[in-house]
N, C-alpha and C positions, 0 to 999 in steps of 0.2 A: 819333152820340151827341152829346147838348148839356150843358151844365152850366147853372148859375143862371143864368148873364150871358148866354147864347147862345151862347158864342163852342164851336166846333165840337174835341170832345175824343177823343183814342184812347188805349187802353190799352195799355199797353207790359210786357212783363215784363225784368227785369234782362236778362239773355243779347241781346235784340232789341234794346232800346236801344246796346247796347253795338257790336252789329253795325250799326244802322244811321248812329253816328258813324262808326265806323273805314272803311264804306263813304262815306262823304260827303269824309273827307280821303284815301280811295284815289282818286275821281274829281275832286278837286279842285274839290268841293263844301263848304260853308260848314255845317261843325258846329254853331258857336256856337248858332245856334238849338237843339239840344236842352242845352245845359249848365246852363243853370237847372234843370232838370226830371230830369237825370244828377246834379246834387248833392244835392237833395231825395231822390230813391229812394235814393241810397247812403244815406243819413244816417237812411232809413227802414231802409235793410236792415242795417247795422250794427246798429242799436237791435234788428232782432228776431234778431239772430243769436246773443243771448244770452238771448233768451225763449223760440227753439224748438229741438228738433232736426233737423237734416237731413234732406231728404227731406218734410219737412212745406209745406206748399202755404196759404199766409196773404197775407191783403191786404196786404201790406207788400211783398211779391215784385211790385208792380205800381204802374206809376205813370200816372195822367190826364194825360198831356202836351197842353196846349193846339197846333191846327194854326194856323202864322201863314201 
């Protein structure tokens, strides 16, 4: 998948990003690369945690992480 600029994008959902940091600092691998992109989705998904109910499935539950 591409975005405007080209630069090459995947979608993440809350739960996956989450798992793919905590595995990068179990391997003693270098997280940093996803924290811009981990503080943006929280900051999305707090905002919609007070406009949906549970269980409900919204583009906010997802984030375009750029691959570096």
């Amino acid at each position: 998948m591409e975005n405007i600029i080209g630069e090459k994008t995947m979608v993440f959902r809350i739960s996956e990003l989450c798992q793919i940091i905590n595995t990068c600092r179990s391997t003693g691998g270098n997280p940093n690369q996803y924290y811009d992109e981990l503080e943006e989705l929280l900051e999305c998904y707090q905002q919609s945690k007070t406009k949906k109910t549970p269980k409900q499935n919204t583009d906010s539950d997802y984030l375009l992480a750029s691959l570096r």
